[in-house]
C-alpha positions in Angstrom: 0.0 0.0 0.0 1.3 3.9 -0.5 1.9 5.6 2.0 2.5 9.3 0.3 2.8 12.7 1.9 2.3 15.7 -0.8 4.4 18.6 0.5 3.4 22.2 -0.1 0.5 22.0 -2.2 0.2 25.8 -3.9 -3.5 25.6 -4.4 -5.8 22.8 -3.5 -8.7 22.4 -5.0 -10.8 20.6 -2.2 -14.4 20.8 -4.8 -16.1 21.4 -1.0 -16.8 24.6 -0.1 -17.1 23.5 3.7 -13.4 23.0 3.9 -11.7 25.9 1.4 -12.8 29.7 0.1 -15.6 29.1 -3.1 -17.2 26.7 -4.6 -13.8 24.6 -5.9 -13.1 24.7 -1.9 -9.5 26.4 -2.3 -6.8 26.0 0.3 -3.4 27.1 -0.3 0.0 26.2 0.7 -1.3 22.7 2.5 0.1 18.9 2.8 -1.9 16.1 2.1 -1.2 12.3 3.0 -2.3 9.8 1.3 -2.3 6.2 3.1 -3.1 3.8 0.7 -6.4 4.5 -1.1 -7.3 7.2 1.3 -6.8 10.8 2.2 -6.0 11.1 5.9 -4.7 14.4 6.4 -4.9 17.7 5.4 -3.1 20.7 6.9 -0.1 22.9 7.2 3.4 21.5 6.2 4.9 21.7 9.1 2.6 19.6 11.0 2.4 16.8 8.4 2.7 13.3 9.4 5.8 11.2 8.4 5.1 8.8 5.6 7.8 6.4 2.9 7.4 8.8 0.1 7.1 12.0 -0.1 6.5 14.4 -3.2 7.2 17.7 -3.7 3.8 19.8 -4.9 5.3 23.3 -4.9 4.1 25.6 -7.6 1.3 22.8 -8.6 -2.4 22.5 -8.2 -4.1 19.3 -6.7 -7.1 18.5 -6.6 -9.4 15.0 -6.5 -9.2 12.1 -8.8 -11.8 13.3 -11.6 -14.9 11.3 -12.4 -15.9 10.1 -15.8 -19.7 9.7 -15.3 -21.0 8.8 -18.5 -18.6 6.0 -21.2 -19.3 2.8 -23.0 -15.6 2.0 -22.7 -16.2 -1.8 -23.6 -16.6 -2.7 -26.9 -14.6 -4.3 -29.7 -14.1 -3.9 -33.2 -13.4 -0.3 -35.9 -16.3 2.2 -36.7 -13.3 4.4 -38.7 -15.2 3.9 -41.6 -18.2 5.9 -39.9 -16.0 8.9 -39.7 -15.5 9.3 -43.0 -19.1 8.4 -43.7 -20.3 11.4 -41.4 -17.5 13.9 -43.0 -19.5 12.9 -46.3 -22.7 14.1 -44.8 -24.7 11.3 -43.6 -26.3 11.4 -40.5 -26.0 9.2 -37.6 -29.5 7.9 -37.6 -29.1 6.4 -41.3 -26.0 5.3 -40.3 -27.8 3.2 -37.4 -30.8 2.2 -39.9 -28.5 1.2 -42.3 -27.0 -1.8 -40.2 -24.1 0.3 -38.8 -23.2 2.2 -35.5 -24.5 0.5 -32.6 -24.6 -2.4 -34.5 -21.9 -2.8 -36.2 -21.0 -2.8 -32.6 -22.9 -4.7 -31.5 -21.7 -7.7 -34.0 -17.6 -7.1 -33.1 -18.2 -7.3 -29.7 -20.4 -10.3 -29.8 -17.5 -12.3 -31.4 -15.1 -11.3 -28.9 -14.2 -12.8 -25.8 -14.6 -11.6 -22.8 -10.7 -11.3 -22.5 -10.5 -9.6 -25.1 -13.1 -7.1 -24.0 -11.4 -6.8 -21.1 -7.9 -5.9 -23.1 -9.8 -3.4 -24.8 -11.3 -1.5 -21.9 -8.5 -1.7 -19.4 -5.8 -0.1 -21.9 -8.8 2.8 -22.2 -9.1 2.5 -18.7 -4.9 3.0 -18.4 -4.8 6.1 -20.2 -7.7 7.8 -18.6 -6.3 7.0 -15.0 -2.4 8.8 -16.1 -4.3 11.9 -16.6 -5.8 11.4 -13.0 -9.3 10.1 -13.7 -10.4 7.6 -10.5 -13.6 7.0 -11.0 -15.3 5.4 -14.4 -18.8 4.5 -15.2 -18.5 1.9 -18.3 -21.9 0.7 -20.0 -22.4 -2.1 -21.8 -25.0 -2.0 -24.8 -22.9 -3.7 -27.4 -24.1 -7.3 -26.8 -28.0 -6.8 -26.8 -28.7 -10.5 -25.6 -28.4 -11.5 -22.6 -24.9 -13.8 -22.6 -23.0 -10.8 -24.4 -24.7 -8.2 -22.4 -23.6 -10.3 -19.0 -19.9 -10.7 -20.8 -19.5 -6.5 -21.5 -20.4 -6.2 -17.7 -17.8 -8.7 -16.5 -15.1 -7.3 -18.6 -15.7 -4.0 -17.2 -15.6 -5.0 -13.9 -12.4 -6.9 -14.9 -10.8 -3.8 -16.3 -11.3 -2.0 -13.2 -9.6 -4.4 -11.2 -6.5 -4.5 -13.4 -6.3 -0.4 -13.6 -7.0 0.1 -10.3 -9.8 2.7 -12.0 -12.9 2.5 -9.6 -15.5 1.1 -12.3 -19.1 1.7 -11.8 -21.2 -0.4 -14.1 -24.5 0.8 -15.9 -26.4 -2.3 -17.9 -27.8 -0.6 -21.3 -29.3 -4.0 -22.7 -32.1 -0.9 -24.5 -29.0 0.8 -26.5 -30.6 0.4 -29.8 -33.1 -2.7 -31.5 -31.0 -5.6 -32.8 -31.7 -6.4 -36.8 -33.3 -9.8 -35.8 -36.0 -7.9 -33.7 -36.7 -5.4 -36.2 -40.2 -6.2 -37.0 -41.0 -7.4 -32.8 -39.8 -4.3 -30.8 -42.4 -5.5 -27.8 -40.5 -9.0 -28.2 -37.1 -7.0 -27.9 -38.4 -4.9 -25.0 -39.6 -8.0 -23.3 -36.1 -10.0 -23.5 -34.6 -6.7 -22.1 -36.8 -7.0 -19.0 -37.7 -10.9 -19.0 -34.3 -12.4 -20.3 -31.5 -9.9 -19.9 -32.2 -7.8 -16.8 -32.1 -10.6 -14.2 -28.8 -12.0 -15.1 -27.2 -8.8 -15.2 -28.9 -7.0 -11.9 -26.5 -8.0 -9.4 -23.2 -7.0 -11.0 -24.3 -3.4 -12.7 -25.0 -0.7 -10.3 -27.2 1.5 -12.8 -29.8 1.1 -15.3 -30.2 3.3 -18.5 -31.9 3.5 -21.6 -31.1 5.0 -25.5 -34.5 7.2 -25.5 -34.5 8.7 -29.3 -35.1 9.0 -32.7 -34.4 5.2 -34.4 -34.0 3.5 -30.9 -36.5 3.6 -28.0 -39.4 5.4 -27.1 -40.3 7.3 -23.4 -43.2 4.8 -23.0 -40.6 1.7 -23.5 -37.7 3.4 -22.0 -40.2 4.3 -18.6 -40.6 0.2 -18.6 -37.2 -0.9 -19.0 -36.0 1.9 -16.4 -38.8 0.6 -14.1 -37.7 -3.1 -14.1 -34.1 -2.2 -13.7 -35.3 0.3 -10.5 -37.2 -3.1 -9.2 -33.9 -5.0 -9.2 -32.2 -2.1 -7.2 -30.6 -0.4 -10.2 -30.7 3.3 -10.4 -32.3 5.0 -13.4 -30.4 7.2 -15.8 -31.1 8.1 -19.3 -29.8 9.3 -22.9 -32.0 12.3 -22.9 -32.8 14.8 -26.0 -29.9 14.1 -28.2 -30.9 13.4 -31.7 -34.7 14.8 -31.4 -36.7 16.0 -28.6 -38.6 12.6 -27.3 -39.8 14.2 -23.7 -36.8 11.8 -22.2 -35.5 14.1 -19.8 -39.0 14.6 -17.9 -39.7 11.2 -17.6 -36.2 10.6 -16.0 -37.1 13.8 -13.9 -40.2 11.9 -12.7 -38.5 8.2 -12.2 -35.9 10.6 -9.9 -33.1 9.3 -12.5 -29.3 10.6 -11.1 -29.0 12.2 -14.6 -30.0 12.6 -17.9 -27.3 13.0 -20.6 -27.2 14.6 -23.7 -30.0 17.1 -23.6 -28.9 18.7 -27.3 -32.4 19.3 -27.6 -33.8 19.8 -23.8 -37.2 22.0 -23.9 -38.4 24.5 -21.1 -41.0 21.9 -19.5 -37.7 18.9 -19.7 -35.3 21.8 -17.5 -38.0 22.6 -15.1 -38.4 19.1 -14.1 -34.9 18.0 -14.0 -34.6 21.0 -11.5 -37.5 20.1 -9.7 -36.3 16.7 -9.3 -32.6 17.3 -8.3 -31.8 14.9 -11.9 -28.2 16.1 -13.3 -27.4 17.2 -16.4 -24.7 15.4 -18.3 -23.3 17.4 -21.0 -21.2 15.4 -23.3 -19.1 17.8 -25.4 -17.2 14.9 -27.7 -20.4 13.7 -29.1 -21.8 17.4 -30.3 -18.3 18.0 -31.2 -17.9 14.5 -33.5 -21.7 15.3 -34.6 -21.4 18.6 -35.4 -24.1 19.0 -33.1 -26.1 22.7 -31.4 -25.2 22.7 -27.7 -27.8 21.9 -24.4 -29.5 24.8 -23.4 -26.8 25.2 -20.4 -27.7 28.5 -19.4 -31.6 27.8 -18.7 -29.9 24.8 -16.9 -27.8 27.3 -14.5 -30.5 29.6 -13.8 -33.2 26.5 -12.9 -30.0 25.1 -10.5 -29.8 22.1 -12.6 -26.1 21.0 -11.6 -24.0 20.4 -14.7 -21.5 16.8 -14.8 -19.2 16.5 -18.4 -18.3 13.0 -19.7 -16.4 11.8 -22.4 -19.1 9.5 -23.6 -16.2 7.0 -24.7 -17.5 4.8 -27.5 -16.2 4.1 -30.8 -18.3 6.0 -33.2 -20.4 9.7 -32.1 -17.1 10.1 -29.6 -14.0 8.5 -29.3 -12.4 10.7 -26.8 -11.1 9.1 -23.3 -9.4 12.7 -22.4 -12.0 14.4 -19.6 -9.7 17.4 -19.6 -10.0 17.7 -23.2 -14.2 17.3 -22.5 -13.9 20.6 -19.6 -12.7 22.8 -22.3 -14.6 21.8 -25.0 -17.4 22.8 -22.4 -16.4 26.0 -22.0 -15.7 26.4 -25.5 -18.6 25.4 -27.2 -21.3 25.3 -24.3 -20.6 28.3 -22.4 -19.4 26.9 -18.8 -17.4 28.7 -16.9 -13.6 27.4 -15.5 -15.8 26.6 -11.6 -18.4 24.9 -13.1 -16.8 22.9 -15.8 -14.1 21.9 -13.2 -16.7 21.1 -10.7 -18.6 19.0 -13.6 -15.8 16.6 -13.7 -15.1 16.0 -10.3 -18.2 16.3 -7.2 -20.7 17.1 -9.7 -20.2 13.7 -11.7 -19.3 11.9 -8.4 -23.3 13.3 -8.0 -24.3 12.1 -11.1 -23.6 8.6 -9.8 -24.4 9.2 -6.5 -21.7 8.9 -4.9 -21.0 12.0 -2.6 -17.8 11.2 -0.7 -16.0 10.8 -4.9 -14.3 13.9 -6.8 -14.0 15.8 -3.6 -10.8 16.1 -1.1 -11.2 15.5 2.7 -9.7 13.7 5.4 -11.3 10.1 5.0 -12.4 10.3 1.4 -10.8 7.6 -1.2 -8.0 9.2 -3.5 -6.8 9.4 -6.0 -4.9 13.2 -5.6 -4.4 14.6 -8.6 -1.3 16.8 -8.7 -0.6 19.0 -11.9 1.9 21.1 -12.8 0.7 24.4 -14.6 2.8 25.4 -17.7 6.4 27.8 -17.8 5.7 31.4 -16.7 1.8 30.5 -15.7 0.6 30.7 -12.1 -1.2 27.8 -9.8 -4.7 29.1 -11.2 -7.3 27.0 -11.5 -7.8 28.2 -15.1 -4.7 27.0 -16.7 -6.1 23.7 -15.7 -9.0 24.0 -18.4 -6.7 26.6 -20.5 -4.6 24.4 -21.7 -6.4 21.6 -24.0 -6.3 18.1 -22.3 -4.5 20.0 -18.8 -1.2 20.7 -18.1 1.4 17.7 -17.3 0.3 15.6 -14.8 3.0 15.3 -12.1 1.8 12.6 -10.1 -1.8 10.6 -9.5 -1.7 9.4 -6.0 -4.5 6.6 -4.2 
């Protein structure tokens, strides 16, 4: 186990207000020990506890291990050929209806093994936890029948372990309809609920549903999400993406942890998330890869809906694993400031899958510490952290 002291911290960013100045919870010129997986002090240098290693963290900024809230970083198989169908001008819904996307997916991964899934996910895994991301939620959705859907679960779980990434499991079994139910989608549904949900339930921790244009409906989505929340999973849903479905309100009123997407989020869809404490989860890859108009984020900040941003991992609408990249892109194309968009990737998406003690720094939460090391010439300013595209260097992940 590690037993780390970092010395003289510039600026730690604790993301809790109760322990530093604003809502990123600054403290400045502070140690932090980290025994193991957990942070057990915080305080002034020069009462710091003794530890085997120390590292020196003058002139940088730490702050928690960042949380990836929404990926489907298990799959198998190319969709490069996609890319340079969509830089041609076709959509991704024709894509889908033409046999691709999902499901072209969907076939690759079916083939593999779970080893190889497992490969696949824990070298995306590896390079997401270098630039200090902890904490993973992986989906599957690219078996769509119940021994494939069970394999994609174990293989992220199996990733996990090997990374030492904290892996949070959703089952998306209702990602999109496979060819062969085409002309039964209440068969599909059925197999989703009947077949599929009861032999994943007790390894996934989360439940979600593809509610949109060429996949699934609010009425079938409220079903599915309802049977998952019977078998203890918690609801949350692709929301508003592709065409305005009502998605989001029905999450709002099944008290999902989020709804993601939200490209196309109406008035009514905002005032329920906010009366309902749902988070948004802005995904900045897939408008960017989509060429996509933003979520109305600004109607979001002023109903107090909290704002999470995920990579949305997958290998078609975004293959990006860099959640750094994802803050800026935030700010950049959907208006967020530097406090929120760094909130939105460490206690805001810890929120998103409820779990409150993640993406925030005090004694007794689990690590990792992220320590970064702002560029030549530039100061320990939170800004230079979503400045610079995909962060400064990363001087040392720690827990």
């Amino acid at each position: 186990m590690r037993d780390t002291l970092i010395t003289g911290i510039d600026t730690l960013l604790t993301m809790d207000p109760s322990v530093g100045e604003g809502p990123l919870g600054v403290l400045h010129d502070v140690s932090v020990h980290v025994d193991g997986s957990e942070i057990t002090w915080i305080g002034p240098a020069s009462d710091a506890p003794s530890a085997r290693e120390t590292i020196d963290g003058t002139g940088c900024i730490a702050l928690p291990g960042l949380v990836d809230c929404h990926t489907h970083a298990v799959w198998a198989g190319s969709r490069a050929d996609e890319f340079e169908k969509r830089l041609a001008g076709a959509s991704y819904t024709s894509i889908l209806e033409g046999g691709g996307g999902i499901l072209s997916t969907v076939r690759a991964s079916r083939a593999a093994s779970e080893e190889q899934l497992a490969a696949g996910c824990a070298s995306r895994l590896a390079r997401m936890r270098a630039r200090g991301v902890g904490t993973v939620e992986v989906k599957s959705g690219y078996g769509l029948e119940p021994a494939a859907e069970l394999k994609l679960i174990q293989a992220a779980r199996r990733a996990g372990k090997l990374t030492g990434v904290r892996v949070f499991p959703t089952f998306l079994g209702a990602h999109a309809i496979p060819p062969d139910w085409r002309s039964d989608r209440e068969g599909y549904v059925e197999q989703v609920i009947e077949d599929q949900l009861p032999i994943v339930a007790q390894y996934a921790s989360f439940i979600d549903v593809y509610v949109d244009d060429g996949a699934f409906t609010v009425e079938e989505g409220e079903r599915i999400l309802r049977a998952g929340m019977a078998c203890g999973l918690k609801p949350r849903v692709h929301a508003e993406q592709i065409a305005y479905t009502g998605a989001a309100a029905m999450a709002a009123r099944l008290g999902a942890l989020s709804a993601d997407h939200l490209e196309r989020l109406d008035d009514a869809g905002v005032a329920a998330m906010a009366a309902s404490g749902t988070i948004a989860g802005l995904l900045p890859g897939a408008m960017l890869y989509l060429r996509d108009t933003p979520p109305p984020v600004a109607k979001l900040r002023e109903a107090g809906v909290p704002l999470a941003i995920a990579t949305d991992l997958n290998p078609g609408s975004s293959p990006v694993d860099d959640l750094w990249a994802c803050a800026t892109l935030a700010c950049l194309t959907m208006g967020l400031t530097v406090e929120e968009a760094l909130r939105g990737i460490t206690c805001v998406a810890a929120d998103a899958l409820g779990q409150p003690d993640l993406g925030r720094l005090r004694v007794g939460s689990p690590g990792p510490v992220v320590l970064v090391r702002p560029p030549p010439s530039e100061a320990p300013h939170p800004a230079v952290l979503v400045q610079h595209f995909g962060c400064p260097r990363i001087e040392a992940v720690v827990g």
